[in-house]
TORNU-86534 format. One line per field, with one value per residue (C-alpha): x, y, z. Coordinates in steps of 0.2 Angstrom, whole numbers, plus 5000, padded with zeros to 4 digits. Layout:
REM residues N
u	X,...
v	Y,...
w	Z,...
This chain:
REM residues 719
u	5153,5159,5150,5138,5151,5167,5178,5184,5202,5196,5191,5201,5213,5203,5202,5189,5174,5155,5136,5126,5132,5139,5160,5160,5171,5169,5161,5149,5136,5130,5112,5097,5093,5106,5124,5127,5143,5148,5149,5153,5136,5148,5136,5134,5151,5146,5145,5128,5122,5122,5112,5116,5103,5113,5113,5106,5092,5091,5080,5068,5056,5049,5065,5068,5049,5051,5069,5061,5048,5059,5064,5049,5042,5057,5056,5038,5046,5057,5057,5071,5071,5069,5082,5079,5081,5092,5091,5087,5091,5100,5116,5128,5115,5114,5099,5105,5097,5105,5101,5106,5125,5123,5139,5134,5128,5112,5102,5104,5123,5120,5111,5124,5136,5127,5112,5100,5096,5093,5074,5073,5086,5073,5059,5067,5071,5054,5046,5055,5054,5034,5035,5042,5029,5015,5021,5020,5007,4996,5007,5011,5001,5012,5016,5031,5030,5047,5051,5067,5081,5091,5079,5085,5101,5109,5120,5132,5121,5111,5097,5086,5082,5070,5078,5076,5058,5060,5043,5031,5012,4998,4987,4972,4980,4982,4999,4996,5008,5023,5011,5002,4987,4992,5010,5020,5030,5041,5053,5049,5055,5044,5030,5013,4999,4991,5006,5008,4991,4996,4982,4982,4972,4986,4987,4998,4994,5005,5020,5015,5014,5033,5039,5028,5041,5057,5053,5051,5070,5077,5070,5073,5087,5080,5064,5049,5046,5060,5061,5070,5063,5056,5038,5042,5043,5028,5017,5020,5016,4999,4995,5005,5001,5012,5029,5028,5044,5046,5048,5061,5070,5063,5073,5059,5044,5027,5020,5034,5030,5010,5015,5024,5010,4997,5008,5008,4988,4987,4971,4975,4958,4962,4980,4984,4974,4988,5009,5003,4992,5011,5018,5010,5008,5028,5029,5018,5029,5045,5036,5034,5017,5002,5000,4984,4990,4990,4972,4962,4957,4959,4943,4946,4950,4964,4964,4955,4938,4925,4935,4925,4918,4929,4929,4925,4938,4939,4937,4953,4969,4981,4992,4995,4979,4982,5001,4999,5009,5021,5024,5038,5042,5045,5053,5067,5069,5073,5081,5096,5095,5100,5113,5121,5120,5131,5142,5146,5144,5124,5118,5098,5094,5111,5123,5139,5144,5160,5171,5167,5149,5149,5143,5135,5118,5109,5117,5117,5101,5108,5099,5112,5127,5140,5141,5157,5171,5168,5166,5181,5178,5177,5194,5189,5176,5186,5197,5181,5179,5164,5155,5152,5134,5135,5153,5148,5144,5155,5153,5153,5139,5129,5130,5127,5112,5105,5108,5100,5084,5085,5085,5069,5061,5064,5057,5040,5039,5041,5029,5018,5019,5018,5002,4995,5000,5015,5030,5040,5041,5044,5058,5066,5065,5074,5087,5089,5101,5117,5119,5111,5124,5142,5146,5145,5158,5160,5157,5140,5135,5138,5127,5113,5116,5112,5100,5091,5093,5085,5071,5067,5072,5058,5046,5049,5050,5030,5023,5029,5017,5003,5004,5013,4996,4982,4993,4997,4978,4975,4988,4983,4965,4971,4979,4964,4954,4935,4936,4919,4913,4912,4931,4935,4926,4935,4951,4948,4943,4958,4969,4958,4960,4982,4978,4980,4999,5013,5027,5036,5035,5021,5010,5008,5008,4993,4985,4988,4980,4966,4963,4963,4952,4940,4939,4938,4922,4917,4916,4909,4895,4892,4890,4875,4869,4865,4859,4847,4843,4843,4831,4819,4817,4814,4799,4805,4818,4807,4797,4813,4818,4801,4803,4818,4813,4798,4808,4820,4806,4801,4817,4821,4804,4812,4828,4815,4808,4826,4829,4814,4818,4835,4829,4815,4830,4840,4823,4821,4835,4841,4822,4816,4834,4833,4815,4820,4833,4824,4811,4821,4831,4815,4811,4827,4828,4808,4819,4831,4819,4806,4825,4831,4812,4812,4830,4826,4815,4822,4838,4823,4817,4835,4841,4825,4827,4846,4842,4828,4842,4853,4842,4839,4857,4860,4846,4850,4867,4878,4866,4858,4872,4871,4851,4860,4871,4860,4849,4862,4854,4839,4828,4832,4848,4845,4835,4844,4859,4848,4840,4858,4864,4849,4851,4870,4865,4852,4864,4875,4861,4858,4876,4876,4859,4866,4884,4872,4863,4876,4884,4864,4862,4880,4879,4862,4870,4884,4869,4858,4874,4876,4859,4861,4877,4870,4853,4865,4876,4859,4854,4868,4868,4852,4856,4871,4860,4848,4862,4868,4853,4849,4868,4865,4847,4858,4870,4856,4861,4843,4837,4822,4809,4817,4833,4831,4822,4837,4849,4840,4837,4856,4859,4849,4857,4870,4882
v	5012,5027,5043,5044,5058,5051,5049,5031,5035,5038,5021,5012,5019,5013,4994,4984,4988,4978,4983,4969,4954,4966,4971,4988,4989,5008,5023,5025,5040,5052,5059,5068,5049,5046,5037,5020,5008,4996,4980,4963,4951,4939,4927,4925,4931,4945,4964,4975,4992,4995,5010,5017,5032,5045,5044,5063,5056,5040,5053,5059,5043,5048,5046,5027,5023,5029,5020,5004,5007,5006,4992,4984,4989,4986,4966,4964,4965,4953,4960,4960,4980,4987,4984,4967,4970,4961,4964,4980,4983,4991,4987,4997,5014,5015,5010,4999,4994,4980,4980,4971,4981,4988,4989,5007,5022,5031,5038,5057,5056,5048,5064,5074,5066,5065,5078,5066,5047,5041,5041,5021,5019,5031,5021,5004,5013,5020,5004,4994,5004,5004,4985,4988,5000,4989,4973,4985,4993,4977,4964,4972,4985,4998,5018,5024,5044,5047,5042,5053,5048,5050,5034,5025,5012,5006,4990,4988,4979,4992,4986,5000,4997,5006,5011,5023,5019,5032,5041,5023,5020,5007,5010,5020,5019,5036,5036,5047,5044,5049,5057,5073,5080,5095,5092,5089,5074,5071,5081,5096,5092,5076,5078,5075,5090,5079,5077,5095,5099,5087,5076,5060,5047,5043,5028,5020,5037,5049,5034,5035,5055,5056,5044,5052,5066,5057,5051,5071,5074,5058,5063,5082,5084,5093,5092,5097,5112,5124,5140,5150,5139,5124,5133,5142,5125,5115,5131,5125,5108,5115,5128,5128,5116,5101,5105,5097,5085,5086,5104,5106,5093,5088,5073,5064,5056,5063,5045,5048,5067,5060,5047,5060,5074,5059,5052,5071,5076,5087,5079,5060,5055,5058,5048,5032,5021,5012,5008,4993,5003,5016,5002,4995,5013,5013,4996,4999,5014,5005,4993,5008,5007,5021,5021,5025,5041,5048,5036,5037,5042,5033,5025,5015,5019,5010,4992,4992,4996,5011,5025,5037,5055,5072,5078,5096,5106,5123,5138,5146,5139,5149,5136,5143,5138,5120,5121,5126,5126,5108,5118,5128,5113,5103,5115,5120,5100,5099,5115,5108,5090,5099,5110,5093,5086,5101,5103,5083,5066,5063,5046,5051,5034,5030,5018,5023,5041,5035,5051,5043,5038,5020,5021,5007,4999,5013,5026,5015,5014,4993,4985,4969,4978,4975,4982,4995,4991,4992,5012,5017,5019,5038,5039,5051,5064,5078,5075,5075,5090,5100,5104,5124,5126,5145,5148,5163,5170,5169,5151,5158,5172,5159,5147,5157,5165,5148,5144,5160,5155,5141,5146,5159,5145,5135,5149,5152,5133,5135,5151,5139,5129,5139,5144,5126,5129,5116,5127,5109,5106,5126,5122,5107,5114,5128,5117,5109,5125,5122,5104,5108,5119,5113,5122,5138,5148,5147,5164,5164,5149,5156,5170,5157,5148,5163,5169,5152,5154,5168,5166,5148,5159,5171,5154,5149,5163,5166,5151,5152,5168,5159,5145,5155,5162,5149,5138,5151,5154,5133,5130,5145,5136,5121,5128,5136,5128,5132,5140,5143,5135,5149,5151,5132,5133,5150,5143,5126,5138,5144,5129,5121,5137,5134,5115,5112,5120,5109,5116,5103,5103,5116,5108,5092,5105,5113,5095,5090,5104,5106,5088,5089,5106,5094,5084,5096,5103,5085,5084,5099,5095,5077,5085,5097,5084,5072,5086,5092,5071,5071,5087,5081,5065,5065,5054,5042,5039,5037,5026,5016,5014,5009,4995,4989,4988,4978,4964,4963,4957,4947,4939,4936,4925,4915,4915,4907,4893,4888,4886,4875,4866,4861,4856,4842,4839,4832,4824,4815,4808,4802,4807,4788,4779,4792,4785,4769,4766,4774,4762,4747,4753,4756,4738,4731,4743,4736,4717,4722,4726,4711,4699,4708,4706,4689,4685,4694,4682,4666,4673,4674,4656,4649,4659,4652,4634,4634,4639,4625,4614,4618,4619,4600,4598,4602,4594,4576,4577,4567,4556,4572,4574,4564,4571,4589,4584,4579,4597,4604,4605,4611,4621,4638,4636,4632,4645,4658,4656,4656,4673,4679,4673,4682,4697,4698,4699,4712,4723,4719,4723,4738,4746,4745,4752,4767,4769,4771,4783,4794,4791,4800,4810,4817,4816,4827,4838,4843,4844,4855,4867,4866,4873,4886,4892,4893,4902,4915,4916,4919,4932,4941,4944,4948,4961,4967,4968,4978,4990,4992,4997,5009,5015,5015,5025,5038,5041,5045,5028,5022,5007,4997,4987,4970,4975,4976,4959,4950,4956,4948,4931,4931,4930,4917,4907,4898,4885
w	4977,4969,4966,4951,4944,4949,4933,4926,4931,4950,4953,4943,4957,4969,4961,4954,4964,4966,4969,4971,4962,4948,4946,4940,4924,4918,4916,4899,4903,4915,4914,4926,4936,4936,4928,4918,4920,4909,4923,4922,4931,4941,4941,4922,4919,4905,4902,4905,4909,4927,4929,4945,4956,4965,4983,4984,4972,4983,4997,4987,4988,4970,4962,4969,4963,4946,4944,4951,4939,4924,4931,4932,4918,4906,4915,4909,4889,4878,4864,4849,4848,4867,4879,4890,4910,4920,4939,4950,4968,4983,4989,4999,5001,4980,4970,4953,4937,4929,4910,4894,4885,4869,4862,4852,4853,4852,4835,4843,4842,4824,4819,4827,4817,4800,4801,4794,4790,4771,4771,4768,4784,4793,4790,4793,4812,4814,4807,4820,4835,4831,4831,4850,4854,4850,4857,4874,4873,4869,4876,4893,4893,4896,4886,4884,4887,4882,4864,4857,4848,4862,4869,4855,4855,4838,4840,4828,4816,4815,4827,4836,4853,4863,4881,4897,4902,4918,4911,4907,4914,4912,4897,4904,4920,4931,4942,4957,4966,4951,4939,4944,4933,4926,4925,4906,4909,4891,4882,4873,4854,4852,4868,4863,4865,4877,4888,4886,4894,4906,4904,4912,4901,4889,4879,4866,4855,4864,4857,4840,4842,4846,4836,4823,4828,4829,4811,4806,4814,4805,4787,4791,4803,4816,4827,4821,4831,4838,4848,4861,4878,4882,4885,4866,4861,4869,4866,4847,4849,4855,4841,4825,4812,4809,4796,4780,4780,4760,4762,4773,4764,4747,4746,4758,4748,4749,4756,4771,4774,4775,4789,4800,4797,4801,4816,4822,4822,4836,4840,4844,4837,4819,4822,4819,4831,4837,4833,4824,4811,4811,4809,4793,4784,4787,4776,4764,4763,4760,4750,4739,4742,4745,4765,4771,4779,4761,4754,4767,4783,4800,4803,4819,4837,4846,4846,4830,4838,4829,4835,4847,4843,4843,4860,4860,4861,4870,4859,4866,4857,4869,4878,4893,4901,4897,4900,4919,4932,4926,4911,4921,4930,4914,4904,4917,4915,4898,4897,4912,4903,4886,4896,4903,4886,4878,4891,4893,4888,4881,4892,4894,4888,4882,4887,4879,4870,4859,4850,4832,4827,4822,4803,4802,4794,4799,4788,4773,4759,4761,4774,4774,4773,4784,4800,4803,4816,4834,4842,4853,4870,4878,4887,4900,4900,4904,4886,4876,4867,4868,4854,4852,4846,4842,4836,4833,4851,4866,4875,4892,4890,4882,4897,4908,4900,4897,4917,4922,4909,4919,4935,4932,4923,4939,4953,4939,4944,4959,4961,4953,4969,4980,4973,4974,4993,4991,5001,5001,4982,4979,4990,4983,4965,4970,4979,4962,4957,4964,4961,4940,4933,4930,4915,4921,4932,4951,4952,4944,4950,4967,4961,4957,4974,4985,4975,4978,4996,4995,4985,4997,5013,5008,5004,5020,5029,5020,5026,5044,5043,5034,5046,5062,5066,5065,5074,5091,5091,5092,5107,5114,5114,5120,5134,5141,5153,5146,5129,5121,5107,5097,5100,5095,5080,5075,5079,5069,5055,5052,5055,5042,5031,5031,5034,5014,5014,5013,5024,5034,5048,5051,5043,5053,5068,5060,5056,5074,5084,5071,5074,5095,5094,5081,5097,5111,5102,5098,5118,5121,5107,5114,5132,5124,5114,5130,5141,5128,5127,5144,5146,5133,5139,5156,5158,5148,5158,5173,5162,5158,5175,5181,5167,5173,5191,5182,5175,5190,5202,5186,5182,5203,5202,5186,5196,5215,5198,5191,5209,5212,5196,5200,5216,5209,5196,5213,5220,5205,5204,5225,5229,5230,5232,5248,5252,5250,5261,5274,5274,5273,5287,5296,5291,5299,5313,5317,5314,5327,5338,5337,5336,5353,5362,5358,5362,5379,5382,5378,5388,5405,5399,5399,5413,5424,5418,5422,5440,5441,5434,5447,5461,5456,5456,5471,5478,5469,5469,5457,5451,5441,5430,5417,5416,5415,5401,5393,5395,5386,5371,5377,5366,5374,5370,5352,5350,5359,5346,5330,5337,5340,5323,5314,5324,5319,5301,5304,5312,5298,5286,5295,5293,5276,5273,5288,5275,5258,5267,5272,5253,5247,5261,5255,5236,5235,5248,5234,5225,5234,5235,5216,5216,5229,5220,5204,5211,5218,5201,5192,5205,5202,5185,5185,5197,5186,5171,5181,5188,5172,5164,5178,5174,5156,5158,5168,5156,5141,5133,5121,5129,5123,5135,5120,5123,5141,5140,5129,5142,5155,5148,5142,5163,5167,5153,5164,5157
């Protein structure tokens, strides 16, 4: 991306080149924010504006937020007579603004050209651009701040559109981050007395107010008010009554003097409510009507409600202490915008500056008349002649006493800084110098350059005393290992005293140790406080201690009942299975034995018949036998096997009652550990809770007998 001052013939050298998703075609403008290409969208394949923000602009964060917000705000309106917004963004370290081409010029370089509109051409303009106005103020909401005819495109059917929204702000909505109380935003021929005081409750009347103006320079030919400086100018706007139009040029009507002197009421209350009641007066006036400005009164507020009371105004109708300190600021603005605008092509607002005004509609009394042929492109700034506006006095004295009325209005502005205690912005406008003036010499503008330097040498150099000081006492503190209190507050006194300059980076330095001595004495004062808590509450310490050591015996006694009632818990539930099986193997065991007697004794009875048997035996001999076969199947022998069969269940009877046992006997085992566990879990929080609060009792900490309590039974409450 070329520089925002390279020429046309420099790039196209350098071949077709892109920012965003737009080919850049040619130069048409520069201005203060910035300059404007004729470009070629590739996606859409046709031609708009692509306003582009300087790189050396692109630092300064409140340059790219007000260029992003003439973005925005020019996307929140469609409307026939205000240029539509295409795209914005950032490509390639440059900030863009894509808007819709107005093949034309703007309605200043008409009044160059042709001193002043016919009145019914004037009005038609006017009548239109209060259309505009209305439909953003009530439709989006938004005010304008910066209606000129340099604001102003004419297409080449004669249509206005309202352009270069840099300055705009919600209705009744404050902007502190771009806006500053106190600070004239606008340009000085058609600013409001409002903006001049740098008020910050604007609405859609500070619009009607400089349009009201620009109505005055199209019937007349020249603003309003004039004078020697910007400040000479604004001071005007403030004090002297309005000029009647029909007398600087008895060719306008009374009924269009009437609208601008109505338009221009230096207090808002008795202007026209709104665009849309401009609007109407505007008609009727073309209409060749009686407009109310010249009937009657304004009777409504804005928005068509009963308008409000006069405020009171301040006996003193000097400016100055309404003008302040952004007076200065505001009129070295304007001053190097209108030193720009005579030394080169005129894009504040504009998209293209052609060698020969397009005479179109707008200079004709025909509204449908045709429109003329096409404007001829610039073919590069540095052929364009420049006009000379004093033939009469030598051009080069002239710029340069201009650039030096310039430069001093830029250091008042930035003494007016540096008496708000802002170093940085004193600073930066005094940077502004070298980068300002191209029309004048090298050699004088060398001149301004070190004079510059000086001046924000000796701004620095002033605030490095201011802040020097404060800040070796602070480190100094900090260093030491005890300062007194006294000390600490002393120093923080005085870091707190240069705290409110802005001086990069000082100043976050003086922030930073005022902050750490702020808690140094916070420490020191938090120490005394619990010493003198400490001291004055002695006994209830003890008495809070005593308390505790109360509900620690307490809660270990709950902790000996949980345990008890876990226990019965266990009981409860293998307590009678347990009793159970004990009997039953008592039973069985009592089986066994009365089974194992008995079969003793059947055994003594067999074993004492079988020796009877063979005793016979042997006695008898063979002939015994078959009698002993037949004792076989004696009932000893009967019985003895049924005893050993019932005794061989019992056994069996008797394991399985011994394996349940052991499966109790180890289930409520787990158990009784569970318990045991859990009683030492509950112990020991309680006993944290109660070395805690000892803890907490020592360090001065406000404990209460409930709290104390709450804390306690949250420890016994075991998941």
């Amino acid at each position: 991306m070329p520089d925002a001052h390279s020429t046309n013939a420099d790039r196209g050298a350098k071949g077709a080149q892109t920012l965003g998703g737009f080919e850049i075609i040619g130069k048409l403008g520069q201005g203060g924010m910035g300059a404007v290409f004729l470009a070629r969208q590739i996606s859409m394949d046709r031609q708009v504006a692509l306003k582009v923000l300087p790189q050396r602009l692109a630092k300064n964060k409140e340059f790219v937020e007000r260029f992003v917000r003439e973005a925005h705000a020019a996307a929140r309106l469609s409307h026939v007579n205000i240029v539509q917004a295409i795209d914005v963004g950032h490509d390639s370290g440059y900030y863009y603004f894509a808007m819709e081409y107005v093949d034309g010029s703007n309605l200043r370089a008409v009044l160059d050209q042709h001193g002043r509109l016919p009145e019914a051409n004037a009005l038609r303009t006017v009548h239109q651009l209060a259309v505009a106005l209305n439909y953003a103020h009530t439709t989006a909401g938004i005010i304008h701040r910066d209606v000129k005819p340099e604001n102003v495109l004419i297409t080449g059917d004669g249509v206005p559109k309202l352009t270069d929204l840099g300055l705009v702000r919600g209705v009744g909505r404050a902007d502190s981050s771009l806006t500053k109380a106190g600070v004239a935003l606008g340009t000085p021929n058609y600013i409001s007395p409002e903006q001049v005081r740098g008020e910050a409750d604007l609405d859609g009347r500070t619009d009607v107010y400089s349009l009201g103006a620009t109505l005055f320079h199209l019937l007349t030919g020249r603003p309003p008010f004039e004078g020697g400086t910007p400040a000479e100018v604004m001071a005007k706007h403030l004090t002297e009554p309005v000029p009647d139009a029909h007398s600087v040029n008895p060719e306008v009507s009374t009924a269009a003097a009437a609208i601008c002197r109505k338009a221009m009421t230096k207090d808002r209350e008795q202007r026209y409510p709104s665009a849309r009641a401009f609007a109407e007066d505007v008609e009727t006036a073309l209409a060749g009507g009686h407009p109310a400005a010249v009937t009657r009164p304004s009777g409504r507020g804005l928005g068509g409600r009963t308008r409000r009371a006069v405020r009171h105004r301040r006996a003193n109708t000097s400016p100055w202490p309404y003008i302040g300190g952004g007076l200065a600021a505001a009129a070295a603005l304007i001053l190097l915008v209108w030193l720009v605008l005579s030394s080169g092509p005129k894009a504040t607002g504009e998209q293209a500056s052609p060698d020969v005004v397009k005479a179109g509609p707008i200079l004709t009394d025909r509204p449908d008349s045709p429109s003329a042929a096409a404007p001829r492109r610039v073919p590069d700034e540095s052929q364009r002649t420049v006009p000379d506006p004093a033939p009469a006095r030598d051009r080069t004295a002239e710029l340069e006493k201009a650039a030096t009325a310039a430069f001093e209005l830029l250091c008042q502005a930035a003494d007016e800084f540096v008496k708000a205690g802002d170093y940085d912005a004193a600073i930066a406008e005094l940077k502004k110098v070298p980068s300002e003036y191209g029309a004048v010499s090298e050699t004088f503008r060398s001149k301004l350059i070190a004079s510059a330097k000086a001046k924000a040498h000796g701004l620095a150099e002033e605030a490095r005393g201011k802040l020097g000081g404060p800040i070796a006492v602070g480190q100094t503190l900090l260093k030491s290992s005890g300062p007194a209190k006294a000390e600490l507050e002393k120093g923080l006194a005085g870091l707190e005293a240069v705290s409110t300059l802005k001086f990069t980076p000082l100043t976050d330095e003086a922030l930073g140790l005022a902050k750490r001595l702020r808690e140094r004495l916070s420490q020191i004062e938090s120490s005394e406080q619990a010493a003198a808590v400490a001291a004055a509450t002695e006994q209830g310490l003890k008495q809070l201690h005593a308390r505790n050591d109360e509900l620690y015996k307490t809660y270990l006694a709950k902790c000996d009942e949980a345990k008890k009632k876990d226990k019965a818990k266990v009981e409860a539930k293998y307590g009678g299975e347990w009793t159970d099986l004990g009997n039953k193997l008592k039973a069985v065991k009592g089986e066994i034995d009365r089974l194992q007697g008995e079969l003793r004794t059947v055994r003594r009875m067999e074993d004492e018949a079988r020796r009877r048997l063979k005793e016979v035996k042997d006695r008898f001999g063979r002939g015994i036998r078959k009698k002993f076969r037949r004792y076989r199947n004696n009932p000893f022998d009967l019985r003895r096997r049924e005893l050993e069969g019932q005794l061989s269940r019992a056994r069996k009877e008797e394991a399985g009652l011994k394996k349940r046992a052991r499966e109790v006997a180890i289930a409520v085992k787990g158990l009784q550990e569970a318990v045991d566990r859990r009683d030492r879990k509950r112990r020991k929080q309680v006993q944290g809770v109660y070395q805690q609060h000892r803890a907490d009792v020592a360090a001065g900490k406000a404990l209460t007998g409930e709290q104390m309590t709450a804390n306690y039974d949250g420890a016994l409450q075991l998941k």
